[in-house]
N, C-alpha and C positions, 0 to 999 in steps of 0.2 A: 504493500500500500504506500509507505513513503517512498519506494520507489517511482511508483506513477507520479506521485505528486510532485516530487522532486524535477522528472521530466516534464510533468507539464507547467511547471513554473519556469524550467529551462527555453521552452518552447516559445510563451509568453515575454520573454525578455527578449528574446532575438526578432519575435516580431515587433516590440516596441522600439528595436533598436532601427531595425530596416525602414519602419515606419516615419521616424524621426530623423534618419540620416535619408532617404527621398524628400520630405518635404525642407530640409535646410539645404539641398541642390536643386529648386525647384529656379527654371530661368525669371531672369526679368526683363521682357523686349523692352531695346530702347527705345525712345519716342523716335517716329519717321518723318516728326517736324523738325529740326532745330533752330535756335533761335537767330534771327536775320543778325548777319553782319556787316561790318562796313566795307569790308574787302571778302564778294560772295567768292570760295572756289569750290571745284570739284575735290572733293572730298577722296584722298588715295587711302587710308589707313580706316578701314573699316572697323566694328567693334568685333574682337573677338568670342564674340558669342560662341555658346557650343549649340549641337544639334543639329549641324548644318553636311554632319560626315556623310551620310546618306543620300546628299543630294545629288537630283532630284528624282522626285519621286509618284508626281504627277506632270501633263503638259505646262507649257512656260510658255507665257504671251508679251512680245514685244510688242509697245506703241510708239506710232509713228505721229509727228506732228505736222504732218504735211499731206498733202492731197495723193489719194492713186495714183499711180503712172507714173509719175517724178522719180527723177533719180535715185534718189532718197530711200524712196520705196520701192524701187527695183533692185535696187542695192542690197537693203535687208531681206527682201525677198529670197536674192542670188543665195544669200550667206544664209536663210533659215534651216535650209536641207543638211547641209554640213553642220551647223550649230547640234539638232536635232541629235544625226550621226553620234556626234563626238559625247554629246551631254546623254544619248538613251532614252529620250522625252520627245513629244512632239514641240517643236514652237510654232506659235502662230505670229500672223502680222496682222496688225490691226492700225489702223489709219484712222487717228482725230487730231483732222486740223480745225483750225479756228484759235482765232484770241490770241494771235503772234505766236500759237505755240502754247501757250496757256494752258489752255485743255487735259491736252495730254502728259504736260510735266506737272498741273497740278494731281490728274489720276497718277501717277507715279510717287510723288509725295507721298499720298495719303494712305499708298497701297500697304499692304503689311508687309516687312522688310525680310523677307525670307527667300527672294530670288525665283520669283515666279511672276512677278510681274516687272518687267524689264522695261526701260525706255529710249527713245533715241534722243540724242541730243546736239544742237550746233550751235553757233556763237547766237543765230538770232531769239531761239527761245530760251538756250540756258544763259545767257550774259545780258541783251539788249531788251529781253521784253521785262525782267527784273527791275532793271536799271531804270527804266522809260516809265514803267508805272505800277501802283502797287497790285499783283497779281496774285499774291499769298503766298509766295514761294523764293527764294533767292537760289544758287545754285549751291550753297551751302546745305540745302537741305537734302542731297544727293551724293551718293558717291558712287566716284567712277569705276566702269569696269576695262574700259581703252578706246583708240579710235582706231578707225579701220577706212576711213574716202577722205579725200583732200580734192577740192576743186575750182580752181580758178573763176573767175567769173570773168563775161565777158559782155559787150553793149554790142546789139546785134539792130540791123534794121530790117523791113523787105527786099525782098532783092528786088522790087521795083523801083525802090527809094532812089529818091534826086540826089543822098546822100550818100558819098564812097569813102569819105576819112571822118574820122572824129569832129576834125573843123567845120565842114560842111553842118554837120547837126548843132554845134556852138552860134555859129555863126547865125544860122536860121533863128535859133530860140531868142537869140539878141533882137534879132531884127521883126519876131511875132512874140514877143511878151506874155506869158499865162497863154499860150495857146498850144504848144506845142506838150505833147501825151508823154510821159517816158513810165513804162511798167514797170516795177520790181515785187518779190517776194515777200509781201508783209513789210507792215510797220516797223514792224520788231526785225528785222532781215539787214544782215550786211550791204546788201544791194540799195536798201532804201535809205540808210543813213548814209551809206558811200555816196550816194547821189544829193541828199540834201547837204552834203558836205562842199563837192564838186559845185553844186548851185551856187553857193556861200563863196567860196571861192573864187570861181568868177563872173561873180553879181549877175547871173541870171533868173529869171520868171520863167519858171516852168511848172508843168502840171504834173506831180508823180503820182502816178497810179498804183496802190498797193494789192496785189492778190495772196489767195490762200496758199499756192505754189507753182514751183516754177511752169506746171503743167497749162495751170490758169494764164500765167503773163504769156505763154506761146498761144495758146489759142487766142488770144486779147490783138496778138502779133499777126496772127495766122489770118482774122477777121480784118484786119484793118482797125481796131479800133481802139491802138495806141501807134502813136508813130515811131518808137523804139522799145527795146528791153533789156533791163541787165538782168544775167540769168549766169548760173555756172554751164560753163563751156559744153558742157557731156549732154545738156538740155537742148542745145542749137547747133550740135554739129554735122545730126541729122538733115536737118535744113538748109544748112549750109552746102552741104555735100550733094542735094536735090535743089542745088540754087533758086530755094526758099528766101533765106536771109544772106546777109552779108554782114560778117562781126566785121565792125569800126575799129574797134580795137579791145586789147585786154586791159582789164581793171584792176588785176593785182598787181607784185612786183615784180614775178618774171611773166614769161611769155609762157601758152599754155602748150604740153606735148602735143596733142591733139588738133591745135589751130598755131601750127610753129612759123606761119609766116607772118600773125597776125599781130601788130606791133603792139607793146602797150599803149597806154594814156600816156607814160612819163616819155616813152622815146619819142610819142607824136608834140611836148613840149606844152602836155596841159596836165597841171598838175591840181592835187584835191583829188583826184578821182582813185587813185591806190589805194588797197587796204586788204588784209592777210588775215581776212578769218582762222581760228583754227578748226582743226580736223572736227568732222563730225563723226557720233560714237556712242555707245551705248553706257550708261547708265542707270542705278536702281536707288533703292528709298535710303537714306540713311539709317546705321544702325543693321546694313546688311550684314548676317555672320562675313567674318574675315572669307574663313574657308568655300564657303558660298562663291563671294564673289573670286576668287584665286580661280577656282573651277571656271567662270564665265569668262575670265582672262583666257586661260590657256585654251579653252573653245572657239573665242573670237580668235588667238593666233594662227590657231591651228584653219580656221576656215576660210581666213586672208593668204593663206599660202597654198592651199588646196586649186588641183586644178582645174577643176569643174564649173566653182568658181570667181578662178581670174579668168575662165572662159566666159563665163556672163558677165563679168564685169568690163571685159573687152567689148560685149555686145550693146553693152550702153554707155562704152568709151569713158570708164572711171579705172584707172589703177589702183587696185589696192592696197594698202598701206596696214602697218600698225604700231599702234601705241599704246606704250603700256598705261598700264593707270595714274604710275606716277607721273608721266609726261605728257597724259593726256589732262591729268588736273595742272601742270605748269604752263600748257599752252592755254588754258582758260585763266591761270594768273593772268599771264600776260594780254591775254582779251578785255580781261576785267580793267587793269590799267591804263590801255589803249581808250574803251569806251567811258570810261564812266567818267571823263574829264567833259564828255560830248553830250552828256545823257541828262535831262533832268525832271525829274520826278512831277 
């Protein structure tokens, strides 16, 4: 008899033990907001949370902040199949644009920070639509997982257009004031502040037209019913090569692989119109396990060097690139620096 008792007293102690050692390693997610700073970055040093060894263990949905069809979205698309592959999960792509980007960085935000809801990100929703006006979110509130497209932008006209160089289109806007159309990428978009910059610069009236994406500003182009666009190169090369349009010129600082005869703004001797977005790249909520995101690194490297691919990414004339997290949050330092002198609230 005290032998029973003895063991079930033994029994009872090791369940209060087990008991009490689970709920003292019980997690605490960090919040997936944090708080706004004065210098937003991408976030490289994630919390190391545990629980994240298993991942993943359902499908995993990337959002996109830009319209269908766009590079952008052709891009993530090329790279879903390989992501898929390498992670053992399905991914989905999912497209919401609106509100400079807004939208879909703020469903990213608020998502719960475990590596299942992914997002994409470029200078104009994670840096300029922050910067420009309060949208609940700063780029502090995310941390990065790398970038993987880098693309030039360039000012393209009809290929009907009176206009053959850069000057020609200066020239005209001087001499019809507020009349002349120039499309770009959203509000919140390197192309739209590059251009009100250019405007400022030299003291022109012109009408900038902002769309949802670059897909939008081509058909706007495509209609007649803007009389130029700045768009990244890989959007008008098409057109170009079906003398559609004719790029003016390029708007970054070098010249684009893709349009290599195609001078910039600075060689055609007009300056303000330069400016070096960085790479765009995927992103998840703050507070994402370390391990998590380490895994969606080495997935995005591996599916940027895949052939399959840099075969689709040939196909809609983007090279791809990659960057780690740590360099992919120093090139958004350095976005942040660049804009937020230009930005204001």
């Amino acid at each position: 008899m005290k032998s029973k008792f003895k063991y079930a007293v033994l029994g009872l102690s090791i369940l209060l033990i087990t008991v009490l050692t689970a709920c003292g390693k019980k997690d605490e997610t960090p919040s997936s907001a944090a708080p706004a700073s004065a210098t937003p970055v991408v976030s490289a040093s994630a919390a190391p949370a545990a629980g994240g060894t298993d991942y993943p263990t359902k499908p995993i949905q990337i959002l996109v902040p830009f319209s269908a069809g766009g590079a952008t979205d052709l891009a993530i698309r090329a790279l879903a199949p390989k992501l898929s592959q390498v992670l053992g999960q399905s991914v989905e792509v999912i497209d919401k644009p609106g509100g400079g980007g807004a939208i879909s960085m703020n469903e990213v935000v608020h998502a719960k920070p475990d590596g299942y809801t992914i997002g994409f990100t470029s200078v104009g929703p994670g840096i300029i639509t922050p910067l420009s006006s309060d949208v609940g979110y700063t780029i502090n509130d995310l941390d990065a997982v790398g970038g993987f497209m880098d693309n030039p932008y360039a000012i393209a006209v009809s290929a009907s257009s009176k206009y053959s160089k850069l000057q020609d289109l200066v020239d005209d806007i001087k001499a019809n004031p507020n009349k002349i159309k120039i499309g770009s990428t959203g509000p919140a978009s390197p192309s739209f502040i590059g251009l009100q910059q250019f405007a400022e610069t030299q003291g022109l009236k012109v009408q900038l037209i902002p769309f949802n994406g670059g897909v939008d500003a081509v058909n706007a182009l495509l209609g007649n019913n803007v009389d130029a666009i700045v768009n990244v190169d890989s959007e008008i090369l098409s057109y170009v090569k079906d003398n559609k349009f004719k790029a003016l010129a390029i708007v970054t600082k070098k010249r684009s692989a893709i349009l290599p005869d195609v001078q910039t703004s600075d060689e055609q001797n007009l300056t303000g119109l330069t400016f070096a977005p960085p790479p765009g790249g995927l992103i998840v909520p703050k507070g994402t396990p370390a391990d998590v995101i380490a895994k969606l690194e080495d997935a995005l490297k591996q599916a940027t060097q895949d052939a399959d691919v840099k075969k689709s990414f040939d196909n809609i004339f983007i090279e791809p690139i990659f960057a780690s997290a740590v360099d992919f949050r120093k090139a958004y330092d350095d976005a942040n620096t660049y804009y937020a002198p230009k930005l204001k609230k």
